[in-house]
C-alpha positions as CSV (number, residue, x, y, z in Angstrom):
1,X,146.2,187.6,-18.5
2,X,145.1,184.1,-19.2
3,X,148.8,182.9,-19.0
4,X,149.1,184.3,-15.2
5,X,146.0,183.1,-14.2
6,X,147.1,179.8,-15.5
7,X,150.7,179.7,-13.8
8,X,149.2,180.6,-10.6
9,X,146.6,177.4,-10.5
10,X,149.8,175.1,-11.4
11,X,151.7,176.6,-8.5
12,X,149.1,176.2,-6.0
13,X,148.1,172.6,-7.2
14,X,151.8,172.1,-6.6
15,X,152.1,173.3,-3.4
16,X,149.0,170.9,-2.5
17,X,150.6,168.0,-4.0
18,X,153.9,168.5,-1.9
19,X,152.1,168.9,1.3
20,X,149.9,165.5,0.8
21,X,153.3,163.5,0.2
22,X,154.6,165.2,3.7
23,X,151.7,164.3,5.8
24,X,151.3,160.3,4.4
25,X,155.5,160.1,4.5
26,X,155.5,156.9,8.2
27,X,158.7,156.7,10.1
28,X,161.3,154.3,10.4
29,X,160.7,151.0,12.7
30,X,163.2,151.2,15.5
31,X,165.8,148.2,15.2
32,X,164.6,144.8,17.0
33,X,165.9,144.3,20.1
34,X,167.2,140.7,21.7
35,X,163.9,139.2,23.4
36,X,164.3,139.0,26.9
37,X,162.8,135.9,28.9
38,X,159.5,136.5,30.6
39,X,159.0,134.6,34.3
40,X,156.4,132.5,34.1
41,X,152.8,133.1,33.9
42,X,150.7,133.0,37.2
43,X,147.6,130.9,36.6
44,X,144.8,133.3,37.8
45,X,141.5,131.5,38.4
46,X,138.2,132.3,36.3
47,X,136.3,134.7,38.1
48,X,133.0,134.0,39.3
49,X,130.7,135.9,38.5
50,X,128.6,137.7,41.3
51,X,124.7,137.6,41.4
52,X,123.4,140.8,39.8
53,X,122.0,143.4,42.5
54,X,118.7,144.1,42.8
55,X,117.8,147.4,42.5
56,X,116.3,148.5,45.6
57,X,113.1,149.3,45.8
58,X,111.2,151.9,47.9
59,X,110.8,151.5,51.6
60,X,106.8,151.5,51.9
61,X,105.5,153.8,54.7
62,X,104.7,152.0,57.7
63,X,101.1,151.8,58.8
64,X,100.4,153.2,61.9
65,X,99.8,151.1,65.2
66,X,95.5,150.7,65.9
67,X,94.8,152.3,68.8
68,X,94.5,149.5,72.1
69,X,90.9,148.2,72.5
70,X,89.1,149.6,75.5
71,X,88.9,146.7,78.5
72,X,85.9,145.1,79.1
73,X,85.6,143.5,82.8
74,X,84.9,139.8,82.6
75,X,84.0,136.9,84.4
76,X,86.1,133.1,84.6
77,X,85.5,130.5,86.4
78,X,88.2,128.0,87.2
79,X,87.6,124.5,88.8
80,X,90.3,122.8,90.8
81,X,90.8,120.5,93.6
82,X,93.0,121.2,97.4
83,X,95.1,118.3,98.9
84,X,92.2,117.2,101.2
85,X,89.7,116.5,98.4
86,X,87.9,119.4,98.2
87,X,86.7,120.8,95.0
88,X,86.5,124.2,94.4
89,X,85.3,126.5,92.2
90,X,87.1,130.3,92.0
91,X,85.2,133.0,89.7
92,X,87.2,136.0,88.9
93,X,85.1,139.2,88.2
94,X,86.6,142.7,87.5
95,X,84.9,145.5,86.9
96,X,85.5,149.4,86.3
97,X,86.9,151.6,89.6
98,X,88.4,154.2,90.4
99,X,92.1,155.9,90.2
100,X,94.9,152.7,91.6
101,X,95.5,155.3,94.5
102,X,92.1,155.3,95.6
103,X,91.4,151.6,95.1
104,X,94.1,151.2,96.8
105,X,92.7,152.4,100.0
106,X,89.7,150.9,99.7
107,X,89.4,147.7,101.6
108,X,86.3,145.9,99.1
109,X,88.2,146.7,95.5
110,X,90.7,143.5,96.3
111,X,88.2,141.0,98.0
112,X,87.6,137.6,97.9
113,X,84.5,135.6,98.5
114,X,84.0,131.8,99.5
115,X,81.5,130.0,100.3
116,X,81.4,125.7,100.9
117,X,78.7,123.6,99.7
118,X,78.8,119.8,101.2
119,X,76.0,117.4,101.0
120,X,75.3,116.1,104.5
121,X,74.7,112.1,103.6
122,X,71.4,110.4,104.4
123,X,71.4,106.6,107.0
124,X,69.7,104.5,105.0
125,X,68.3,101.0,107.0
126,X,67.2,98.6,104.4
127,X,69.1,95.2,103.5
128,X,69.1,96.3,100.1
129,X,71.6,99.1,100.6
130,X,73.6,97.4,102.8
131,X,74.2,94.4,101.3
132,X,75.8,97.2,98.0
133,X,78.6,97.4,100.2
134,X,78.4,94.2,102.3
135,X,76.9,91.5,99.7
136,X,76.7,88.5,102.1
137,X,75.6,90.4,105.4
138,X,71.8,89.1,105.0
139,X,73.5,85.5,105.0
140,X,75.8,86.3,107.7
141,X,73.4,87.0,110.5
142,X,70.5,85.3,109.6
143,X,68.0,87.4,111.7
144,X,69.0,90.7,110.2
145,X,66.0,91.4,107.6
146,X,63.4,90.9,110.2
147,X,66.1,93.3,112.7
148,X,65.6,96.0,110.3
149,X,62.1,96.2,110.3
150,X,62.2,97.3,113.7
151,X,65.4,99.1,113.4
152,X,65.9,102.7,113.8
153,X,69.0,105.4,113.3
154,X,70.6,106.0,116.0
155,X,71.1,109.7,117.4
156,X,74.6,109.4,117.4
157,X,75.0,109.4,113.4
158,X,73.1,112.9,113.2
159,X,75.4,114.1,115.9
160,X,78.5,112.3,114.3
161,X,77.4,114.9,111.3
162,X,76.6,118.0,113.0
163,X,80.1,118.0,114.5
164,X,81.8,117.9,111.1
165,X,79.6,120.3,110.0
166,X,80.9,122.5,112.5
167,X,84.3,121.2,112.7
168,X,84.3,123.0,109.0
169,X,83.2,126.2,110.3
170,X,85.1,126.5,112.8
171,X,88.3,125.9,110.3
172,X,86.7,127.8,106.7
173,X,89.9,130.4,107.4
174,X,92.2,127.0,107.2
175,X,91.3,124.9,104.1
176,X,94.7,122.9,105.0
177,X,92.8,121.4,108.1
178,X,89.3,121.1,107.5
179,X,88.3,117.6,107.3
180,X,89.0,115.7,104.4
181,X,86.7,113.9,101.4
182,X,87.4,110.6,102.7
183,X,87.1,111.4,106.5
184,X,83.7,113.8,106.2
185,X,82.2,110.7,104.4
186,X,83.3,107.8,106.2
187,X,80.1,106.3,107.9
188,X,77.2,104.8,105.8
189,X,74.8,104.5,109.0
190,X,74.6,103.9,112.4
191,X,71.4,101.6,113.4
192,X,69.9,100.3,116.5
193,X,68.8,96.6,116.8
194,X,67.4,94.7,119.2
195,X,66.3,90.9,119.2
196,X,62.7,90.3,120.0
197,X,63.2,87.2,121.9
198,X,66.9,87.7,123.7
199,X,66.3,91.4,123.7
200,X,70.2,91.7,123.1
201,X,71.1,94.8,121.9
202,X,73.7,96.1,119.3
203,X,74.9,99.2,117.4
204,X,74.8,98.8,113.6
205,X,78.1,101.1,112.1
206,X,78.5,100.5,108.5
207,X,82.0,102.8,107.4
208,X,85.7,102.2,107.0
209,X,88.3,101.1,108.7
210,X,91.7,103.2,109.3
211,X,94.5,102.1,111.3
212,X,95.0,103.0,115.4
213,X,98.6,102.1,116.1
214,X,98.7,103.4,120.0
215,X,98.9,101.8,123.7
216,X,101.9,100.2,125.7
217,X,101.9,97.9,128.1
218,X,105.7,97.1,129.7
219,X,104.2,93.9,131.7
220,X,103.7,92.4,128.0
221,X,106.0,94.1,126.0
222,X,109.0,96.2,127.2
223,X,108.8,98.8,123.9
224,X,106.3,99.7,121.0
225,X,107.9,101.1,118.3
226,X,105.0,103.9,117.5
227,X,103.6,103.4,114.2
228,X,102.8,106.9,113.2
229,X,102.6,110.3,113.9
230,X,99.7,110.6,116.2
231,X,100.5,107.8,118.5
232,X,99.7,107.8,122.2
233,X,101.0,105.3,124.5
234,X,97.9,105.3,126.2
235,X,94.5,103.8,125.6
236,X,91.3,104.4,127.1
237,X,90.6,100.8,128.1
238,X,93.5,100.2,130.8
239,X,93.8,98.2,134.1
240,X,96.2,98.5,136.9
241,X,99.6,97.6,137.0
242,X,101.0,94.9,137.9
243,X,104.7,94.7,137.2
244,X,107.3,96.9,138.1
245,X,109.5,97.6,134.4
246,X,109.2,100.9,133.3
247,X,107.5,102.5,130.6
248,X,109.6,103.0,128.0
249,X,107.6,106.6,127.3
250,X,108.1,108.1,131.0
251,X,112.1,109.1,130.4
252,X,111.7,110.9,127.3
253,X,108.7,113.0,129.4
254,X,111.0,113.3,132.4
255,X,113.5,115.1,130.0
256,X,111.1,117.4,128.5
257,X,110.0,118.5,132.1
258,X,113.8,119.5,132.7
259,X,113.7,121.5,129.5
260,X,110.5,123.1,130.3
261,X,112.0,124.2,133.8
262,X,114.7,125.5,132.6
263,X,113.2,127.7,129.9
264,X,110.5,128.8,132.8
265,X,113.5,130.1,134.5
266,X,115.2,132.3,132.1
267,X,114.3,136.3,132.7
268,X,114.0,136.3,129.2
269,X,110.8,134.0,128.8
270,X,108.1,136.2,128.2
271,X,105.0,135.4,130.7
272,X,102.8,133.8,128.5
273,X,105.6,131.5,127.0
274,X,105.8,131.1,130.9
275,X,102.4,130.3,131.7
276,X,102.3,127.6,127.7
277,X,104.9,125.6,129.4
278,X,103.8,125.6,132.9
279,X,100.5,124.2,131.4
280,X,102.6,121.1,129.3
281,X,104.8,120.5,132.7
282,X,101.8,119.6,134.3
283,X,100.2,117.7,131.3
284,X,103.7,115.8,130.9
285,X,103.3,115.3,134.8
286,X,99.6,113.7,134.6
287,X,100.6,111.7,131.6
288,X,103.8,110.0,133.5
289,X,101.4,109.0,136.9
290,X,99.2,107.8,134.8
291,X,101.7,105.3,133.2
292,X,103.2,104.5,136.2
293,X,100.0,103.3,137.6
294,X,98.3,101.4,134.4
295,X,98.8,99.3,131.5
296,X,97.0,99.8,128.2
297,X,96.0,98.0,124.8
298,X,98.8,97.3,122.3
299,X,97.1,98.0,119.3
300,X,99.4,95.2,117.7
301,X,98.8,92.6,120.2
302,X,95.0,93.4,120.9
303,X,91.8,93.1,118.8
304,X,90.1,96.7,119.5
305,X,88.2,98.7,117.7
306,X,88.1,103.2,117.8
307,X,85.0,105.5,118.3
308,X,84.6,109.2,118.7
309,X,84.8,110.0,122.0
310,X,81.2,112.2,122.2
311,X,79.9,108.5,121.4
312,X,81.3,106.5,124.3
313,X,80.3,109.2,127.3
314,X,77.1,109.3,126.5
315,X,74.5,107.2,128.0
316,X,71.3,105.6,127.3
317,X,70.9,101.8,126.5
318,X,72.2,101.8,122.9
319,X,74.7,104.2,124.3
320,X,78.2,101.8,124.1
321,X,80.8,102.6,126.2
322,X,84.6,101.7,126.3
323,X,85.2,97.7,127.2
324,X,82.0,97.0,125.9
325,X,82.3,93.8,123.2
326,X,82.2,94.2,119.3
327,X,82.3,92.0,116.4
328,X,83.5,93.5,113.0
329,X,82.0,91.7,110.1
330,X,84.5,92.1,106.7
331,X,85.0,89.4,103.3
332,X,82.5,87.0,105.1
333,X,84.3,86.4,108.0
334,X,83.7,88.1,111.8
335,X,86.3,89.3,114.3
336,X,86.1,89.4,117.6
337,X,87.0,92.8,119.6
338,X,85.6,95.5,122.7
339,X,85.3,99.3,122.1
340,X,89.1,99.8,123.1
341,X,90.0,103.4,122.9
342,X,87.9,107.1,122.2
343,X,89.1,108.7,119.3
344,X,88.6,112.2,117.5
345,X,85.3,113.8,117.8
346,X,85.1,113.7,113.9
347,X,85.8,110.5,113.1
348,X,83.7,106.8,112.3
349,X,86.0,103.7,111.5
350,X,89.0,102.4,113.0
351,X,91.0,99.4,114.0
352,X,93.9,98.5,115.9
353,X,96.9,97.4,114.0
354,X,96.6,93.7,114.9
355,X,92.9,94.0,113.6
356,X,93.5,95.6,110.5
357,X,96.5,93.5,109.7
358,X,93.9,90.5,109.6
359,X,91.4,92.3,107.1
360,X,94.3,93.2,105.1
361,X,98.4,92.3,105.8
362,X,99.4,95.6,104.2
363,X,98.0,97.6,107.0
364,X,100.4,100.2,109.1
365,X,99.7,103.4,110.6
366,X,99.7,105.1,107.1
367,X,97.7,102.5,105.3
368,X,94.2,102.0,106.2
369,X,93.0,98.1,106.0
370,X,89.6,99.1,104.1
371,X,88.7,102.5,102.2
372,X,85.6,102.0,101.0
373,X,82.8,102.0,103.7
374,X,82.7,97.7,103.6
375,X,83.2,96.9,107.0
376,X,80.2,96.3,109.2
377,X,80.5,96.5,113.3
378,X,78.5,95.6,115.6
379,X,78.7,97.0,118.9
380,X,77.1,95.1,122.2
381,X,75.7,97.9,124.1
382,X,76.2,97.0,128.0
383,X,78.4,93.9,127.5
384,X,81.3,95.5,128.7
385,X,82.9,93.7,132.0
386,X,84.2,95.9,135.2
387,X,86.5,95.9,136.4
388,X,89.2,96.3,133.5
389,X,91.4,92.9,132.9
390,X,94.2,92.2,131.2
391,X,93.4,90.7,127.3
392,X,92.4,87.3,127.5
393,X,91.6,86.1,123.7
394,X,90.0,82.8,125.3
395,X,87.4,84.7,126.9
396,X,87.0,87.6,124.2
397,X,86.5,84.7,121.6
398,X,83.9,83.0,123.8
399,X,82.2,86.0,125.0
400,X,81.6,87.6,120.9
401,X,80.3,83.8,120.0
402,X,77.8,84.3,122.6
403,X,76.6,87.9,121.7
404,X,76.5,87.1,118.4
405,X,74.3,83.9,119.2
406,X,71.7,86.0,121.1
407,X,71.8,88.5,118.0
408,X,69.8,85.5,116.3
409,X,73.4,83.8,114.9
410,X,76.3,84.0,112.7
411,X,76.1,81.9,109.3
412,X,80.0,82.2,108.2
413,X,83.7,81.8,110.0
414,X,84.1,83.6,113.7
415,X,88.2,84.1,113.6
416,X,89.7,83.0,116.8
417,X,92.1,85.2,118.2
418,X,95.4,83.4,120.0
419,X,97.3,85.4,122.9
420,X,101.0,86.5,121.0
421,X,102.1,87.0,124.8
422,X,101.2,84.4,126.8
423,X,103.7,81.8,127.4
424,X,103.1,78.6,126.3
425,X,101.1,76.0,128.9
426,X,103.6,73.1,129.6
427,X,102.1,69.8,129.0
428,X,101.1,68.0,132.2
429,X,103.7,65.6,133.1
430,X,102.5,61.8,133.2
431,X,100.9,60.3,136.0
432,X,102.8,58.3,138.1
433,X,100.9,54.9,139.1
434,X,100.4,54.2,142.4
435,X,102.3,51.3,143.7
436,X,99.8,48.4,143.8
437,X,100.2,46.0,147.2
438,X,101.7,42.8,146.5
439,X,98.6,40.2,145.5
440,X,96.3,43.4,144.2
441,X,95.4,43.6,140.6
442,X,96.3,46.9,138.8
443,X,93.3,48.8,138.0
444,X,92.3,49.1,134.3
445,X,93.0,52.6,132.0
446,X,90.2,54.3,130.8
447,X,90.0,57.2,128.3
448,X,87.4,59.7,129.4
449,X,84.1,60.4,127.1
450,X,84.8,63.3,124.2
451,X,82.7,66.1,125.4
452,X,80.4,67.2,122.9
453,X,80.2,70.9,122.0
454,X,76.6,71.2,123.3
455,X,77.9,70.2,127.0
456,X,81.1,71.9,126.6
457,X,79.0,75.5,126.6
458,X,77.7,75.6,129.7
459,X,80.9,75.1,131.6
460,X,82.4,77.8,129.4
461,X,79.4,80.1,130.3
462,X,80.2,78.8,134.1
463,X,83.7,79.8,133.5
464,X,82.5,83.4,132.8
C-alpha cells in the first residue's frame, strides 16, 4: 500500500517536471538578414508646445435691463446771437400732454413765444459826455460850454427813436431785416444851439458816419461806377441841366420798360403781375424825365452829408432842410459840406464817398469811415441858398468859415475843399506895354499892396 502510494507521487512529480521544461524551452532566432540602406532622415522641427486651455468656466446669468426712468419735463435756456447783432435768449419748456394724435391737432402743444427787449438810449447835453467821444470838441468851438447851458434836445432825436421802435414791430415776423445793433444805436444826441449875440443857429448830431456812394451828374462826369448795392443815381439836392450828354442810367431803364411791355402783353400774365409792372413802367418812366432834366451830387466829387428824410420835410427854425450848410467836426479837424441827399427813415450818420474818404482813405460803399459814434455835425438851419447851383468848393469853403464864425469860432484846421472837375484857370497872359510917343518917359512898374486877410473878407462876403 505504502509502495503505490509512493510510485504514484514520483509519477505525478514527473509529469510536472516535464511540463515546466516544455513551457520555459524559447525558439530559434531567425537567420540575419543583409541590412538594407535606409533614405535619409527628414529633420522634423521641435514642436512647440501650445498654451494649455483654460477650462471654461460658467457663463454668469445676465442681469436684467432696469426699467427706463419716467420723463420729467424740463426747462433750458440757450443764449445766442442773429447776424444783425441781436441777442437772444430761447427757453425750451416741455411738459406732460396728451396722446401724439391729439397734440397733434392742437394748435398750442408746438408753440413758440418771443418777445424783444431793447433799451431806447437817453440824449445827454453836457460837455462832459461829449467830449468821451469827441475829446477836443470844448477846444474846437470855443463858445460851446456856455451853448450848452442854453441848449436843448431836439424833437427830432425822440422821433428818430420812435420810428425804430416801430420799424421793429412792424418787422418782429422777419428777424433777418429788423434793424441792426449798430444801426438802432447810431446817434448819441441831437441838440439845438443858438448864439446869443449872432443868434445863428445849428443842429448838434453826435453819431457815425457810413458811407453814401449815389448821384450822377453827365455835365461833370460822363459815368459813376456805383459803389454798392443800394445806389441811386439821383440825389435830393439837384439843379437843372445844362448839357446835353446823356445819362449813362436812362438806357439801361429804357430796356427794362421794353421788357416790362412785353411781359404786360402776354395772355399768360396774371392781372396783378399786370398791374406790379404797370406800376415800375411808370416809376422807370418818372425816374428817366427826371434825369433828363437835372444833374445831381457825385458823392465822390462832392462834400455832402445824409439825413433821414422825416428830418428834412419838416419845418420849424431848427428844422434843416436839404442845401442847407454843415460842418462835420472829426480828429480835430472840420469839413465843410450842405445837407445833400434824404436818406432812410431809420437812419442817423452818413457821408458821401469823397467825405468819408478824407476822415478815413479806406472808405467805400461797404466800409463805413467812422463806427463808433465820433463824429460831430453841425447843421446851419436856414443857410441853405435857392435856387440849387452847381458845387462850387470856393464858395462852400467860404460860406462854412462864416457859419462857423457866427457859431462863436473854430479853434483847429477848417479843410478846404478843391473842385476835381473844374478845369484849370489859365494864367493871364502878360501885359503888353503901350507904345510910349517918341520924347515921353515910360511910366514906372508898381506892385500892388498885399491885401490883408481882414480886408479880403468883405469882398468875399460882397462876392456872396
Amino acid at each position: 500500500m505504502r509502495r503505490s502510494l509512493l510510485n504514484l507521487v514520483r509519477t505525478a512529480a514527473g509529469a510536472l517536471l516535464a511540463t515546466g521544461l516544455v513551457a520555459c524551452r524559447q525558439p530559434a532566432p531567425p537567420a540575419a538578414a543583409a541590412p538594407t540602406p535606409s533614405p535619409a532622415a527628414a529633420i522634423t522641427p521641435t514642436p512647440v508646445p501650445s498654451p494649455a486651455t483654460p477650462e471654461p468656466k460658467a457663463t454668469p446669468l445676465p442681469e436684467p435691463t432696469p426699467p427706463p426712468p419716467p420723463y420729467v419735463p424740463a426747462k433750458r435756456l440757450e443764449v445766442g446771437k442773429i447776424f444783425n447783432g441781436m441777442q437772444y435768449r430761447v427757453r425750451l419748456e416741455t411738459e406732460r400732454g396728451g396722446t401724439a394724435t391729439a397734440e397733434r391737432e392742437d394748435p398750442d402743444s408746438y408753440t413758440a413765444e418771443l418777445t424783444v427787449k431793447v433799451k431806447v438810449p437817453r440824449p445827454h447835453r453836457s460837455l462832459q459826455d461829449l467830449s468821451k467821444l469827441n475829446p477836443r470838441l470844448g477846444t474846437l468851438l470855443p463858445a460851446l460850454p456856455a451853448l450848452l447851458e442854453k441848449a436843448h434836445v431836439a424833437a427830432s432825436f425822440e422821433d428818430l427813436y420812435r420810428r425804430k421802435c416801430a420799424q421793429l414791430q412792424a418787422n418782429l415776423n422777419r428777424l433777418d431785416v429788423v434793424l441792426s445793433r449798430h444801426n438802432f444805436f447810431d446817434c448819441e444826441t441831437i441838440l439845438e444851439l443858438q448864439h446869443p449875440e449872432t443868434q445863428r443857429r445849428a443842429l448838434l448830431i453826435q453819431s457815425d458816419m457810413d458811407t453814401d456812394t449815389d448821384g450822377s451828374d453827365p455835365d461833370r462826369v460822363p459815368f459813376v461806377e456805383p459803389g454798392s448795392m443800394t445806389f441811386q443815381p439821383m440825389t435830393s439836392y439837384r439843379w437843372p441841366r445844362k448839357g446835353t450828354a446823356v445819362n449813362a442810367f436812362i438806357p439801361p431803364l429804357e430796356a427794362k420798360i421794353k421788357e416790362y411791355e412785353q411781359e404786360i402783353a402776354l395772355p399768360a400774365t396774371t392781372a396783378a403781375r399786370k398791374s406790379f409792372l404797370r406800376s415800375e413802367r411808370d416809376e422807370a418812366r418818372t425816374r428817366i424825365a427826371d434825369m433828363k432834366a437835372s444833374s445831381y451830387l457825385v458823392a465822390k466829387l462832392d462834400p455832402f452829408i445824409v439825413l433821414p428824410t422825416p428830418m428834412v420835410t419838416k419845418t420849424g427854425a431848427f428844422a434843416p432842410l436839404i442845401g442847407d450848410y454843415c460842418v462835420v467836426i472829426y480828429g480835430g479837424k472840420a469839413y465843410p459840406a450842405i445837407v445833400g441827399d434824404a436818406g432812410p427813415t431809420t437812419k442817423m450818420g452818413e457821408g458821401s464817398l469823397r467825405l468819408c474818404q478824407q476822415l478815413d482813405p479806406k472808405a467805400s460803399g461797404v466800409q463805413r469811415a467812422e463806427n463808433d459814434l465820433k463824429v460831430t455835425y453841425l447843421v446851419f438851419p436856414g443857410s441853405r441858398e435857392r435856387p440849387f447851383q452847381p458845387p462850387s468848393m470856393e464858395k462852400w469853403n467860404a460860406r462854412c468859415v462864416a457859419l462857423l464864425v457866427e457859431l462863436g469860432g473854430f479853434g483847429g484846421e477848417i479843410h478846404q475843399w478843391e473842385d476835381l472837375v473844374k478845369p484849370p484857370v489859365p494864367p493871364a497872359p502878360p501885359a503888353t506895354p503901350a507904345p510910349v510917343a517918341p520924347g515921353t518917359a515910360a511910366p514906372a512898374l508898381t506892385t500892388p499892396a498885399p491885401t490883408t486877410a481882414a480886408e479880403s473878407k468883405p469882398a468875399a462876403a460882397a462876392r456872396e
